[in-house]
N, CA and C atoms as a LAMMPS dump frame, in Angstrom:
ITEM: TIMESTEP
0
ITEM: NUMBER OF ATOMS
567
ITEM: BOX BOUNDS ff ff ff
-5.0000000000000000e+02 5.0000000000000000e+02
-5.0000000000000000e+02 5.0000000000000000e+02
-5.0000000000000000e+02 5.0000000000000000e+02
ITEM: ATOMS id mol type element x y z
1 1 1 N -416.946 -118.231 -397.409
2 1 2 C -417.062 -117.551 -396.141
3 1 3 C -415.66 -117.431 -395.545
4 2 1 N -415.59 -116.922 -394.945
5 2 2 C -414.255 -116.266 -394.723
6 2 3 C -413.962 -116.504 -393.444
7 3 1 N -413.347 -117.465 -392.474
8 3 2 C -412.916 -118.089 -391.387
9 3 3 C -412.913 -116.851 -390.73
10 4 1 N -411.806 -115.917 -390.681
11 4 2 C -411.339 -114.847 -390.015
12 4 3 C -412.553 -114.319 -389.476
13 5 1 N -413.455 -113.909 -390.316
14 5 2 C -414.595 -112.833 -389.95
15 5 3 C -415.306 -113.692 -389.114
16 6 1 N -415.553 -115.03 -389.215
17 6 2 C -416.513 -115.909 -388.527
18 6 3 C -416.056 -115.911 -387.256
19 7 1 N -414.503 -116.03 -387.06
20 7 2 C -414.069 -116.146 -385.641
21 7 3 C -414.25 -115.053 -384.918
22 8 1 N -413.823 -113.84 -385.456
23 8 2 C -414.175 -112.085 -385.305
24 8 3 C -415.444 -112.184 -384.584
25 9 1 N -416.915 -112.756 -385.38
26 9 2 C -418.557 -112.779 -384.882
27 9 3 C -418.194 -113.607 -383.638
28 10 1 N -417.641 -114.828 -383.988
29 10 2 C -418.092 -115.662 -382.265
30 10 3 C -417.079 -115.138 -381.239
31 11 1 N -416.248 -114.582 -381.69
32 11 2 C -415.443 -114.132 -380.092
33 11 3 C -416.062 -113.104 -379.168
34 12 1 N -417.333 -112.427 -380.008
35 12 2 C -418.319 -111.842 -378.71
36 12 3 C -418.876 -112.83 -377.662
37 13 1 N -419.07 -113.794 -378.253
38 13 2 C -419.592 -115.214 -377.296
39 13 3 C -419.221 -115.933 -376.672
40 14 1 N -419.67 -116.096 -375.569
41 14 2 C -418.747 -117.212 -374.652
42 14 3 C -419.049 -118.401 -374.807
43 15 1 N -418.089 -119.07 -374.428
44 15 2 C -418.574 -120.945 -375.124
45 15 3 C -420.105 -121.543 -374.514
46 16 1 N -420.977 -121.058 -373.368
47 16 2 C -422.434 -121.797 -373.729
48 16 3 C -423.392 -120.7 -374.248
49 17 1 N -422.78 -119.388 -374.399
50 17 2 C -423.515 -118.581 -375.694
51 17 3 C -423.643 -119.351 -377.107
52 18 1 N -422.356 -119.591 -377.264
53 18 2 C -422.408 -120.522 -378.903
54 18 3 C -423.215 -121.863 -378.515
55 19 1 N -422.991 -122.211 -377.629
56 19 2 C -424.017 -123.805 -377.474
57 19 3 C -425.611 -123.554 -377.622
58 20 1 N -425.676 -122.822 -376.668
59 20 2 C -427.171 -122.45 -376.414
60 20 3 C -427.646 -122.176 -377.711
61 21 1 N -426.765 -121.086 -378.922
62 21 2 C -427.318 -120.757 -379.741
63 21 3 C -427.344 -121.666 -380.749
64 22 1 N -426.522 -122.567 -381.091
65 22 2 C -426.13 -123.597 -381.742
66 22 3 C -427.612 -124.23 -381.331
67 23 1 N -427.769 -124.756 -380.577
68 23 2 C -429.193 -125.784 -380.008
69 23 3 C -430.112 -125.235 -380.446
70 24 1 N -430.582 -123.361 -380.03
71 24 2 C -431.78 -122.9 -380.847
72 24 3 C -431.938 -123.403 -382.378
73 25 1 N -430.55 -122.506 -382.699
74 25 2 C -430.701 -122.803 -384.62
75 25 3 C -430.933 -124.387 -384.702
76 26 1 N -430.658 -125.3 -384.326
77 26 2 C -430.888 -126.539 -384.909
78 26 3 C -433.073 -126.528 -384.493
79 27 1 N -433.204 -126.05 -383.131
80 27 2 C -434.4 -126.534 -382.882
81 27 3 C -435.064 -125.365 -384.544
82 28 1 N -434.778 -124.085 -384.902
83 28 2 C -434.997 -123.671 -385.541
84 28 3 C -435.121 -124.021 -386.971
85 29 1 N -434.3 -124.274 -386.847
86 29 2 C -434.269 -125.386 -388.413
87 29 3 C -435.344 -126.471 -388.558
88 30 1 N -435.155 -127.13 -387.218
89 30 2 C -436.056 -128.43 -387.613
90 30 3 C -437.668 -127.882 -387.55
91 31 1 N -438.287 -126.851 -386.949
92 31 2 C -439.104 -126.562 -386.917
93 31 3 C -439.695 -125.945 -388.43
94 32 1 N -438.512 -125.191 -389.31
95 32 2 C -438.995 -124.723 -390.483
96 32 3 C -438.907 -125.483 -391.527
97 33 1 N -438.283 -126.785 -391.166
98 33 2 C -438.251 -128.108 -392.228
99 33 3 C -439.245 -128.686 -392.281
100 34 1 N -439.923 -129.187 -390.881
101 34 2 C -441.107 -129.925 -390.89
102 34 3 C -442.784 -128.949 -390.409
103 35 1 N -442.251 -127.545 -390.43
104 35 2 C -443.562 -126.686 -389.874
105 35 3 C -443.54 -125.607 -390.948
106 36 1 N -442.731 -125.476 -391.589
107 36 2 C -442.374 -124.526 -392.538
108 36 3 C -443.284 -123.269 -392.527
109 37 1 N -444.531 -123.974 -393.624
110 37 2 C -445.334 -123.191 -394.228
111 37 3 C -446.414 -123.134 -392.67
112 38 1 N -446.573 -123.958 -392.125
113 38 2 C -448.263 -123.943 -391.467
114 38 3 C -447.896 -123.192 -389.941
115 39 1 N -446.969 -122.593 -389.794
116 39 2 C -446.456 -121.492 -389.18
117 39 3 C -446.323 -120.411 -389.68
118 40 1 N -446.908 -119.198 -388.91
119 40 2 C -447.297 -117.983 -389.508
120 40 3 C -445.686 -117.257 -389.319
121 41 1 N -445.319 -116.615 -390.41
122 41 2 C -443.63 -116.586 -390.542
123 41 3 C -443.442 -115.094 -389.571
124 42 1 N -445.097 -114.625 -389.153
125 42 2 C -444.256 -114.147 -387.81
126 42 3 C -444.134 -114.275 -386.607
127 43 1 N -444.313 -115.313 -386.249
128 43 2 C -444.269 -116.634 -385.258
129 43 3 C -442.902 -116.976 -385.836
130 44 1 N -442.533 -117.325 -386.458
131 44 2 C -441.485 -118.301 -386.782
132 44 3 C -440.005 -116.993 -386.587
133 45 1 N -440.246 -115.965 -386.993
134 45 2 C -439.305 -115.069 -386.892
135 45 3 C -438.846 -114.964 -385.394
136 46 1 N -439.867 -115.127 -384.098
137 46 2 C -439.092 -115.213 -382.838
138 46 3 C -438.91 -116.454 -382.341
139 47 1 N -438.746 -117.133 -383.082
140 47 2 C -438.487 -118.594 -382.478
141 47 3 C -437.187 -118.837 -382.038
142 48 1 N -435.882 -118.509 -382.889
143 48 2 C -434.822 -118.218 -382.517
144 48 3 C -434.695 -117.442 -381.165
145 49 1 N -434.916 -116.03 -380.588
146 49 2 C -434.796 -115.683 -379.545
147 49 3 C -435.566 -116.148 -378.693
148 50 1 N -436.93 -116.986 -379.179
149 50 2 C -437.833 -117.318 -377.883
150 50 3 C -436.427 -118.625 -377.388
151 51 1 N -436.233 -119.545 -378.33
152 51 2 C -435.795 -120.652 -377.144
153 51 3 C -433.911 -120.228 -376.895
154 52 1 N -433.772 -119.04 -377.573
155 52 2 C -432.527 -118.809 -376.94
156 52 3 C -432.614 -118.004 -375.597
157 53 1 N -433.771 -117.662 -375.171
158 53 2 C -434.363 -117.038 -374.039
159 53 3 C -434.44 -118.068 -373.284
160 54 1 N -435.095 -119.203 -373.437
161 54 2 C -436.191 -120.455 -372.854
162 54 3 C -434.624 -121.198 -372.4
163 55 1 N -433.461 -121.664 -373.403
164 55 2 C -432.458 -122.167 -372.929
165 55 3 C -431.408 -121.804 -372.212
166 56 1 N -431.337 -120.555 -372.654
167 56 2 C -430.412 -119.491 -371.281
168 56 3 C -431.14 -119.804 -370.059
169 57 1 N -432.093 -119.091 -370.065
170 57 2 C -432.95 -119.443 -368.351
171 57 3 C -432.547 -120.699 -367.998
172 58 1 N -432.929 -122.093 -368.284
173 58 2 C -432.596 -123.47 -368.073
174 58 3 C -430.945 -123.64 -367.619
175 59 1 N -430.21 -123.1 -368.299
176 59 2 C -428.872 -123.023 -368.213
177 59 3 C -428.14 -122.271 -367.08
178 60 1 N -428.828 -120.91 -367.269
179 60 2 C -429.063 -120.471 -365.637
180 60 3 C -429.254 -120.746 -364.408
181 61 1 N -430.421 -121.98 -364.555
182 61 2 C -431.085 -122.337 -363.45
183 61 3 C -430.287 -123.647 -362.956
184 62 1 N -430.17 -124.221 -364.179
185 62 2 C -429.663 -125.806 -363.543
186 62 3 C -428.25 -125.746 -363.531
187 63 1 N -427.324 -125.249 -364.827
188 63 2 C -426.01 -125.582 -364.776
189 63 3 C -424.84 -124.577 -363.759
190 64 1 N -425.598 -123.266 -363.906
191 64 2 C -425.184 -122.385 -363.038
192 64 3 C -425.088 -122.271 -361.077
193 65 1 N -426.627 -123.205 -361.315
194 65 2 C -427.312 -123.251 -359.597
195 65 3 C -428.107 -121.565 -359.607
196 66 1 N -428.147 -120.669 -360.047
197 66 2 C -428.761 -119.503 -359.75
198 66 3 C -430.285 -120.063 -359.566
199 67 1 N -430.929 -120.876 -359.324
200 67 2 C -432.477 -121.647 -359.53
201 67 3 C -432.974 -120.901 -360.567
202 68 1 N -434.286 -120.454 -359.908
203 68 2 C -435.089 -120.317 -361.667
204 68 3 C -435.597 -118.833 -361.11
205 69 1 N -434.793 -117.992 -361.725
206 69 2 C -434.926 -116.466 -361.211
207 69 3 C -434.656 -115.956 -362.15
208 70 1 N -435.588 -115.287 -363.324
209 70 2 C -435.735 -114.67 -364.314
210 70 3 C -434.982 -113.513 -364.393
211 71 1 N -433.899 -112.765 -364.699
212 71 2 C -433.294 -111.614 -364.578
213 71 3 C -433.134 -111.13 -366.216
214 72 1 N -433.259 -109.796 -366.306
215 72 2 C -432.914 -108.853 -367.349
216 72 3 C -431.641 -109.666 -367.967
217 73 1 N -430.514 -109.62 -367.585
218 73 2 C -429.601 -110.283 -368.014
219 73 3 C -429.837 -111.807 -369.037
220 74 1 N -430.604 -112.504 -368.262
221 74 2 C -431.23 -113.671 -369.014
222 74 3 C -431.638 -113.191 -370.087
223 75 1 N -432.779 -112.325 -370.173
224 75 2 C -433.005 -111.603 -371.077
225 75 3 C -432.225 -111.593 -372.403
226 76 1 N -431.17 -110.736 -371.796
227 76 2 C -430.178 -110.104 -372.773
228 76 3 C -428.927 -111.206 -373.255
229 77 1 N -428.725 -111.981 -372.792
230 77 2 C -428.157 -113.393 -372.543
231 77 3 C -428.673 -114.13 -373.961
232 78 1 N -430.672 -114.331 -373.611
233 78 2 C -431.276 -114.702 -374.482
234 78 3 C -431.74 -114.446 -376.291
235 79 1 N -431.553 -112.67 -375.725
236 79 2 C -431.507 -112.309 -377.541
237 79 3 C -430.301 -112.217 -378.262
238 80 1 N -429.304 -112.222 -376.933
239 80 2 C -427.836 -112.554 -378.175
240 80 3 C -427.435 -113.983 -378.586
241 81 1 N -428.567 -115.083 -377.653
242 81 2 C -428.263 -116.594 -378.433
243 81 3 C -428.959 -116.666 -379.594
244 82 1 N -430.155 -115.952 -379.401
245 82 2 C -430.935 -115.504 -380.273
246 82 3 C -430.512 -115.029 -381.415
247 83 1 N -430.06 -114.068 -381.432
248 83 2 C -429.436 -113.353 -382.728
249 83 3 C -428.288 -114.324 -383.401
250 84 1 N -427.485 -114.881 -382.365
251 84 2 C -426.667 -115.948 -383.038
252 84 3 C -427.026 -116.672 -383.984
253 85 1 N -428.441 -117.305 -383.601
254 85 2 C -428.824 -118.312 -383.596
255 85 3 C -429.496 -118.336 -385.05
256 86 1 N -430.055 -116.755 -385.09
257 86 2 C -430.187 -116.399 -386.432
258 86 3 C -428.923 -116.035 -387.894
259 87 1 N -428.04 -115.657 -386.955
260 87 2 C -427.096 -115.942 -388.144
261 87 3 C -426.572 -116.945 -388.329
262 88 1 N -426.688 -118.127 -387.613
263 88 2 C -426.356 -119.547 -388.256
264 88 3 C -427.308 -120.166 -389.024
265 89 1 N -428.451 -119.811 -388.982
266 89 2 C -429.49 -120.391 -389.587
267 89 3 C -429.568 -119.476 -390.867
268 90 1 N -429.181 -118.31 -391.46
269 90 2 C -429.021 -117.606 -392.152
270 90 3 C -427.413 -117.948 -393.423
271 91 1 N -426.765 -118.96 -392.653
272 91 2 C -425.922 -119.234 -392.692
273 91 3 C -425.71 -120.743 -393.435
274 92 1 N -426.475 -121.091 -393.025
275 92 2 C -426.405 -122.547 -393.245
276 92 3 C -427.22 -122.501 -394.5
277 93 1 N -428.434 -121.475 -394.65
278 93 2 C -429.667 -121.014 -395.561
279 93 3 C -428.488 -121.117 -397.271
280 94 1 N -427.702 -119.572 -396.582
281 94 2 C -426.942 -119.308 -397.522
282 94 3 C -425.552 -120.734 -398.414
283 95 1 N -425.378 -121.137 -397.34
284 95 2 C -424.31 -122.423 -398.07
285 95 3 C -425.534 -123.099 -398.5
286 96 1 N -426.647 -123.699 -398.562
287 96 2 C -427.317 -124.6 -399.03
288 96 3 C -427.578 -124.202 -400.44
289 97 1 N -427.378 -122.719 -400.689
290 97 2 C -427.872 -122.125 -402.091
291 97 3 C -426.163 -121.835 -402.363
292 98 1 N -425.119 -122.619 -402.13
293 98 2 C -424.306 -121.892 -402.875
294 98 3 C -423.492 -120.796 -402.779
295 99 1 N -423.777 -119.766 -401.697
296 99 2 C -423.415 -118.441 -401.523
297 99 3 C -422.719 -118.484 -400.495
298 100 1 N -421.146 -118.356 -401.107
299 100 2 C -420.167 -118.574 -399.72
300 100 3 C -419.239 -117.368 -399.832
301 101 1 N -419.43 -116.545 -400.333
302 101 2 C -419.004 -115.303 -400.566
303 101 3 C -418.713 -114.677 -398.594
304 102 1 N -417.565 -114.142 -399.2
305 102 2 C -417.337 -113.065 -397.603
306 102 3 C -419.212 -112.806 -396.8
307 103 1 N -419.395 -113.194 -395.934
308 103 2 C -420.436 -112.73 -395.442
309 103 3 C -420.539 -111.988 -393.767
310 104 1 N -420.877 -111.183 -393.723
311 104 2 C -420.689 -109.853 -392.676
312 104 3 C -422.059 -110.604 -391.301
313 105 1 N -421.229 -110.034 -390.28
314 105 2 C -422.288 -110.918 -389.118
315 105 3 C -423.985 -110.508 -389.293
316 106 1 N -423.593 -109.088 -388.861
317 106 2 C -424.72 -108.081 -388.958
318 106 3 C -425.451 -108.303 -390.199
319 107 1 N -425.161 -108.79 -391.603
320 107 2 C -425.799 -108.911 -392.449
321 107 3 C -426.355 -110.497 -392.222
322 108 1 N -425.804 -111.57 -391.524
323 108 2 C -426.556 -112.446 -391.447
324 108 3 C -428.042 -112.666 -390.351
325 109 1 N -427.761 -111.719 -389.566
326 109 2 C -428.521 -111.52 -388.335
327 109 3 C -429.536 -111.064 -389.102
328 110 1 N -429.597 -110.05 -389.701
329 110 2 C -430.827 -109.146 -390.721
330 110 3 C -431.397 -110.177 -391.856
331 111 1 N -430.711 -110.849 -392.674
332 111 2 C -431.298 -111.946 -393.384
333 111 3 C -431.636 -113.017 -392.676
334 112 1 N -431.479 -113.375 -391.467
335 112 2 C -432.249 -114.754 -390.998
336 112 3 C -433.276 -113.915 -390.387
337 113 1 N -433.497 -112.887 -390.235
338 113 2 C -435.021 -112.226 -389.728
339 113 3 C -435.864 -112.112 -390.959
340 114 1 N -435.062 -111.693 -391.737
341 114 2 C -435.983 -110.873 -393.165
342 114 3 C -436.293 -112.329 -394.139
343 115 1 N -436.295 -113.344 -393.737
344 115 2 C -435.994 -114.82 -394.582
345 115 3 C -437.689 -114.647 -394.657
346 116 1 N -438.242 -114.571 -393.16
347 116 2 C -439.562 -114.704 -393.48
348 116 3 C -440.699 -114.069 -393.806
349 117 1 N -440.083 -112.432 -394.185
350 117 2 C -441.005 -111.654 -394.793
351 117 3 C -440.62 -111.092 -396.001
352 118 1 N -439.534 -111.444 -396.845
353 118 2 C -439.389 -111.399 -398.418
354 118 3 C -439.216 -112.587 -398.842
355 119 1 N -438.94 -112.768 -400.333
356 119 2 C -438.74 -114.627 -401.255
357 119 3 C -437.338 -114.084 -400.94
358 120 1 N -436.631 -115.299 -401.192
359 120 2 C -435.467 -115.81 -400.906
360 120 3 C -434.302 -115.048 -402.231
361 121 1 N -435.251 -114.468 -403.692
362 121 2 C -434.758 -113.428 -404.832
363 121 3 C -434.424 -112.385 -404.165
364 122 1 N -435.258 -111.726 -402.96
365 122 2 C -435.234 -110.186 -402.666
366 122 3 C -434.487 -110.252 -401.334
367 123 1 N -433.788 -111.333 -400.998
368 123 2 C -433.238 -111.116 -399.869
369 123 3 C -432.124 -110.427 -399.334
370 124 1 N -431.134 -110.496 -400.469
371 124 2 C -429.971 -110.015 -400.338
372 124 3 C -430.007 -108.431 -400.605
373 125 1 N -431.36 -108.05 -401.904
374 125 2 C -431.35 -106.677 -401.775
375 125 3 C -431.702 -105.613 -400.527
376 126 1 N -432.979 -106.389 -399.361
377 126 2 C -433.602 -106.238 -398.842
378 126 3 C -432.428 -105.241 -397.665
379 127 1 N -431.832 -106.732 -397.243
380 127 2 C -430.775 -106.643 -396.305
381 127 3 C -430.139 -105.809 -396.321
382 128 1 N -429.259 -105.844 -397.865
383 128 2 C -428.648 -104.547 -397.927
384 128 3 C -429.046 -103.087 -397.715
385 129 1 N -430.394 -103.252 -398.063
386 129 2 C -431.261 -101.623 -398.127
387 129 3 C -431.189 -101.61 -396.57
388 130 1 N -431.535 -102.457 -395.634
389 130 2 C -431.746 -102.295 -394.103
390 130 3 C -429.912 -101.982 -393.569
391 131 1 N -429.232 -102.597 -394.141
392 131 2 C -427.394 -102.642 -393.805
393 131 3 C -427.219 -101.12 -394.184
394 132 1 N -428.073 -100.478 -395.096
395 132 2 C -427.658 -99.322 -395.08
396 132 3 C -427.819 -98.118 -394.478
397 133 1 N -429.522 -98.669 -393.837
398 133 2 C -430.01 -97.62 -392.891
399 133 3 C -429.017 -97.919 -391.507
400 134 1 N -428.915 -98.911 -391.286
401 134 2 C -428.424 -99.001 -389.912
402 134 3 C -427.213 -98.465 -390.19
403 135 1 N -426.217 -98.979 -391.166
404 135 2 C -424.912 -98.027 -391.237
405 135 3 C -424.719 -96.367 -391.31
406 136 1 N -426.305 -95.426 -391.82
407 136 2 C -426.009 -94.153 -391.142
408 136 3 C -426.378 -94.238 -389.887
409 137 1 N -427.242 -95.203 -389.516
410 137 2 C -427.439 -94.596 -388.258
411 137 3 C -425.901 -94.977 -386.916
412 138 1 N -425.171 -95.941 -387.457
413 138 2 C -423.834 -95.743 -386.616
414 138 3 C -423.021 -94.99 -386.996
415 139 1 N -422.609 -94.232 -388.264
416 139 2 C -422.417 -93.599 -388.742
417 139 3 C -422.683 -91.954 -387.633
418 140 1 N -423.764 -91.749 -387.561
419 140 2 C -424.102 -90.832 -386.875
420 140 3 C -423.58 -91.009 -385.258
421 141 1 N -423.883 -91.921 -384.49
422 141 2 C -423.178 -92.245 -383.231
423 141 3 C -422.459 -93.772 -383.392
424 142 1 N -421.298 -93.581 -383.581
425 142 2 C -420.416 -95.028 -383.589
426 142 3 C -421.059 -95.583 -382.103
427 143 1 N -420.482 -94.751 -380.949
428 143 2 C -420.153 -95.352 -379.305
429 143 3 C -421.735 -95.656 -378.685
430 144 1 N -422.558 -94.65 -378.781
431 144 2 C -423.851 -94.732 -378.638
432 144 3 C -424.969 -95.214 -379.446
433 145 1 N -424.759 -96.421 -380.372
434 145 2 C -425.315 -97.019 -381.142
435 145 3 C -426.965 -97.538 -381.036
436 146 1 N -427.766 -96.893 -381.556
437 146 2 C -429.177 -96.966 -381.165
438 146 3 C -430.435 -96.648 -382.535
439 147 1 N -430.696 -97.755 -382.611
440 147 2 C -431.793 -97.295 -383.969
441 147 3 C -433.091 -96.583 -383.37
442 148 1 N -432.937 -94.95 -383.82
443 148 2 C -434.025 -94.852 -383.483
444 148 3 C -435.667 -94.814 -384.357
445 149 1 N -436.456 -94.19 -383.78
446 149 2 C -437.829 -94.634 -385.115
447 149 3 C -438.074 -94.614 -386.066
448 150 1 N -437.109 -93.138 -386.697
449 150 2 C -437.331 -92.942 -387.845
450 150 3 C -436.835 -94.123 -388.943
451 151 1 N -435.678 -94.511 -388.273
452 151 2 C -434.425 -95.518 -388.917
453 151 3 C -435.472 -97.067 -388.832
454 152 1 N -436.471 -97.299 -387.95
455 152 2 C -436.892 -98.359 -387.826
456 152 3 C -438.116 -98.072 -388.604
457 153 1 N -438.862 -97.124 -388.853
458 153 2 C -439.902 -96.975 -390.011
459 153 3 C -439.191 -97.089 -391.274
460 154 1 N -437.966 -96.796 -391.675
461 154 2 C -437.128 -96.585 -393.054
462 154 3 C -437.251 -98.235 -393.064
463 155 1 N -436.477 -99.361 -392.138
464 155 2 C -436.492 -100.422 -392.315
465 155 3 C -437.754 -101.212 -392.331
466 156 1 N -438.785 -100.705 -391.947
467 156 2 C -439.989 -101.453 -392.252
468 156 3 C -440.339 -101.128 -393.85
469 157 1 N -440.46 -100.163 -393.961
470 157 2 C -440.543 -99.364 -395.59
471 157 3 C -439.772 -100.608 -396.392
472 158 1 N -438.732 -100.964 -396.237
473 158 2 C -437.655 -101.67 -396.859
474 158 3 C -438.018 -102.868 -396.651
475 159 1 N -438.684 -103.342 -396.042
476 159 2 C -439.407 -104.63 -395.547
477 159 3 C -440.4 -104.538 -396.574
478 160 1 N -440.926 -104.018 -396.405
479 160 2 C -442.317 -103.541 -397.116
480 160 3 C -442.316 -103.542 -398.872
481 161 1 N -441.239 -102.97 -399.181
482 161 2 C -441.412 -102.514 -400.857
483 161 3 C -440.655 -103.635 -401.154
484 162 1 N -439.788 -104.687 -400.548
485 162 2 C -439.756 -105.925 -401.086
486 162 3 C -440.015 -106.959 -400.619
487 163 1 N -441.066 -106.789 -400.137
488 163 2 C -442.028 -108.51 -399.634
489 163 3 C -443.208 -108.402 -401.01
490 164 1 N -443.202 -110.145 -400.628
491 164 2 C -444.087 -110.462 -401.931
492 164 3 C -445.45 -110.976 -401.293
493 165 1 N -445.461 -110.721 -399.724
494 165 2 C -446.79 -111.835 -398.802
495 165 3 C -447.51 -110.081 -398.274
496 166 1 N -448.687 -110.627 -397.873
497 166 2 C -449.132 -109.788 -396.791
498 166 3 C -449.167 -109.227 -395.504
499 167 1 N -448.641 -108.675 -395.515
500 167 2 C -447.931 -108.159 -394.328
501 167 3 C -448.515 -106.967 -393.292
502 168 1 N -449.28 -106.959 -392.336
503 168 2 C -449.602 -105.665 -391.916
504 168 3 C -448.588 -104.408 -391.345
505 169 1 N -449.315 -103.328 -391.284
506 169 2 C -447.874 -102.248 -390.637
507 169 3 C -447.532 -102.958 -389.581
508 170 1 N -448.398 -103.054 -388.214
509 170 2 C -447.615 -103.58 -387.324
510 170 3 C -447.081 -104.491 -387.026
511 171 1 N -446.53 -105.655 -388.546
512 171 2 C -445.944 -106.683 -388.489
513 171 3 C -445.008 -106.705 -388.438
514 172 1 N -444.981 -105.812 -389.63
515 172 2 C -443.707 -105.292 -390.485
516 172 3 C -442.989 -104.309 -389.486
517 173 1 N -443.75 -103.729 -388.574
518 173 2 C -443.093 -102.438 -387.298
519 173 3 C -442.259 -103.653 -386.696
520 174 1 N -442.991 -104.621 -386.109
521 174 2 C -442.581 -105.372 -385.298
522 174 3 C -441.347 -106.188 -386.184
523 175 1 N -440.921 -106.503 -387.036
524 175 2 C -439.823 -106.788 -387.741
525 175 3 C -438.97 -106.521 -387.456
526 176 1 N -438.942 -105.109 -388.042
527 176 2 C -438.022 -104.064 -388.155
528 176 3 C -437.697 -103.391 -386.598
529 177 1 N -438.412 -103.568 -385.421
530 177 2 C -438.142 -103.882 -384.569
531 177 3 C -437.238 -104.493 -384.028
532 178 1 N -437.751 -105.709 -383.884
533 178 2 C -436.808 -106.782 -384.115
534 178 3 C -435.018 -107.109 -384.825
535 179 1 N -435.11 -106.482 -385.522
536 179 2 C -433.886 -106.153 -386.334
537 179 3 C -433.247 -105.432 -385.853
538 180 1 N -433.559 -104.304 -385.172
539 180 2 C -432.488 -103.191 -384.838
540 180 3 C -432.494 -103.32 -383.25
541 181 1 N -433.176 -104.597 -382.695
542 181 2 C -433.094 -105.027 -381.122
543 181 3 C -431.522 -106.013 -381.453
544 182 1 N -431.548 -106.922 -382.221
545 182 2 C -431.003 -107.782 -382.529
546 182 3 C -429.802 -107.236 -382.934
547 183 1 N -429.458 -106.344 -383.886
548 183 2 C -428.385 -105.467 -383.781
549 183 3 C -427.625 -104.922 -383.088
550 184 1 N -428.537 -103.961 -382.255
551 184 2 C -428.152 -103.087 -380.996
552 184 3 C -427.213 -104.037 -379.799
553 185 1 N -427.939 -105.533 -379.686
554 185 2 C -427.991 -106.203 -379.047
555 185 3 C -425.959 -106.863 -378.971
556 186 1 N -426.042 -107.163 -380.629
557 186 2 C -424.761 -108.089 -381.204
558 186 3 C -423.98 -106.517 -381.153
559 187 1 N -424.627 -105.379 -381.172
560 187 2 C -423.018 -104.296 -381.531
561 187 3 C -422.504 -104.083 -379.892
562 188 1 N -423.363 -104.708 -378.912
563 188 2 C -423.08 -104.034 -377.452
564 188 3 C -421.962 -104.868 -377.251
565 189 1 N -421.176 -106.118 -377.839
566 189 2 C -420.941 -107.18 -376.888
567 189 3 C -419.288 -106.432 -378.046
């Protein structure tokens, strides 16, 4: 892995962005170590943004003093600890197997989503097939960066023709969803 690029990803983040997200991925981890399987993996796919949501707010409320006043921002606060949170856990996935090769942010963000709806063989192809839709679609607007439906049906498709579980459309919508929220999200900052 390549220091440079890693520092490149976290300098969108401010130091209790990386904490907050740091804390999800660990609660994330420990949840798929000891809950793994008996969690439905699409439950488990928002777990990362749920408590990077759940710990921003807290962080908001207590360390900030703003009390407990839910704002859009929190929100948005929350899916970029979130998304972090998924590429460390995507991250850590990948060094445990060995694979320390240059690895791209945006491609870890898309493989710690896609972890739980392909085997761990089809992952890297998966990603890439989704790294590629999203790259025309910035391609097409660099500044105005926005996946729209068609690009998010292409990535469910791609979800789809390499998962090995059962998956319904609107799981798989909601995925691929997910993916290009999480994107949109990490290209704004």
């Amino acid at each position: 892995m390549n220091s440079l690029n890693v520092f490149g990803f976290l300098q969108s983040y401010t130091l209790p962005s990386v904490i907050i997200s740091i804390a999800s991925a660990i609660v994330y981890i420990l949840i798929d170590r000891f809950f793994g399987e008996k969690i439905r993996f699409t439950v488990k796919t928002y777990i990362p943004f749920a408590t990077g949501i759940i710990l921003n707010f807290f962080y908001d409320a207590i360390i900030c003093g703003n009390g407990f006043n839910f704002s859009a921002e929190i929100l948005s606060s929350g899916l970029l600890c979130g998304s972090l949170s998924t590429a460390i856990f995507a991250a850590a996935k990948r060094v445990a197997r060995g694979e320390t090769d240059k690895i791209d942010a945006v491609l870890l963000i898309i493989e710690g989503i896609l972890r739980d709806y392909v085997s761990d063989s089809a992952i890297n192809v998966t990603a890439k097939a989704v790294m590629d839709i999203i790259s025309d679609v910035v391609k097409t607007d660099p500044k105005n960066f926005k996946v729209d439906e068609k690009s998010t049906e292409k990535i469910a498709k791609a979800i789809k023709d390499n998962s090995d579980k059962d998956i319904s459309d609107g799981e798989l919508y909601s995925a691929a969803k997910l993916i290009a929220s999480a994107v949109e999200n990490y290209k704004k900052t």
